[in-house]
C-alpha positions in Angstrom: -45.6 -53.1 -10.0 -42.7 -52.4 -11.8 -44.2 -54.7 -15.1 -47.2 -52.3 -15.0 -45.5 -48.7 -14.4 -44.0 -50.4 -18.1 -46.9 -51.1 -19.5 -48.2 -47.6 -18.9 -44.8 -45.2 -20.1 -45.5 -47.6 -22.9 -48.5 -45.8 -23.6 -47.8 -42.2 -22.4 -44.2 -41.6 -21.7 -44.5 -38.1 -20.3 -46.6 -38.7 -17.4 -45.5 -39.6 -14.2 -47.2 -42.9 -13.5 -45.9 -43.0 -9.6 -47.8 -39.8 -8.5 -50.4 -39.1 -11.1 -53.6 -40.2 -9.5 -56.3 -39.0 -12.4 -55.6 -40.4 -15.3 -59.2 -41.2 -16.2 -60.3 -38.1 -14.9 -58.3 -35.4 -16.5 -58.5 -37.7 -19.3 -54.7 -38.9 -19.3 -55.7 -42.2 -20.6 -58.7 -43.0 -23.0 -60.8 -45.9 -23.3 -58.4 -47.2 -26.2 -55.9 -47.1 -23.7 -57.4 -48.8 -21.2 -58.6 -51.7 -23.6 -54.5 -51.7 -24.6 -53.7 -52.0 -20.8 -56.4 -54.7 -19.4 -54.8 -56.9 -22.6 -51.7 -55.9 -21.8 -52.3 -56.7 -18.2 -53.9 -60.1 -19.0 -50.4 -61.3 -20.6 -48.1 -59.7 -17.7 -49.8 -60.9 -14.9 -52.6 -63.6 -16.4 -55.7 -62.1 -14.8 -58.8 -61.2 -16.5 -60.2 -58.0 -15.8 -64.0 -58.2 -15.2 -66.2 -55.6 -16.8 -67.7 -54.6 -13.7 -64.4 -53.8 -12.5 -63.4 -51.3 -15.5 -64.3 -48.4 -13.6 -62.6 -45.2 -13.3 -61.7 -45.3 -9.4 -59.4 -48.4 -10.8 -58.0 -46.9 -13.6 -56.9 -43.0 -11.9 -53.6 -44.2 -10.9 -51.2 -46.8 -11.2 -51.3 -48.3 -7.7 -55.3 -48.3 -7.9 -55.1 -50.5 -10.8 -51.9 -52.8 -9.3 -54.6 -53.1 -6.3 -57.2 -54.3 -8.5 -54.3 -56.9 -10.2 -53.5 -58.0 -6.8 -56.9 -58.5 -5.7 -57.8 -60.7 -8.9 -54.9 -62.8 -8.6 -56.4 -63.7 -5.0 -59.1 -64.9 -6.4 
């Protein structure tokens, strides 16, 4: 978790990635962003992100999208 709360203050260093839970919806992070974090995330943690998974309930917060890593590296 720690890698991907990185990855994210990368990107936007004044939100609070531990509590903020709509980052897609109140438009916190665009889709350039989330391109930068699924390559981002495919370095860190070697998953690929599926498009059917790039949807907004796994991009709102941080844990929904460590969730979604976790889930792909059981795969």
């Amino acid at each position: 978790m720690d890698a991907l709360l990185e990855i994210l203050t990368n990107l936007h260093p004044e939100v609070d990635f531990e509590t903020c839970s709509t980052l897609v919806d109140d438009k916190i992070i665009d889709s350039f962003d989330i391109v930068t974090i699924i390559s981002e995330i495919n370095e860190e943690y070697d998953v690929v992100i599926p498009a059917e998974e790039i949807v907004p309930d796994n991009f709102n917060s941080a844990q929904a999208l460590y969730q979604l890593i976790q889930r792909l590296e059981d795969e």
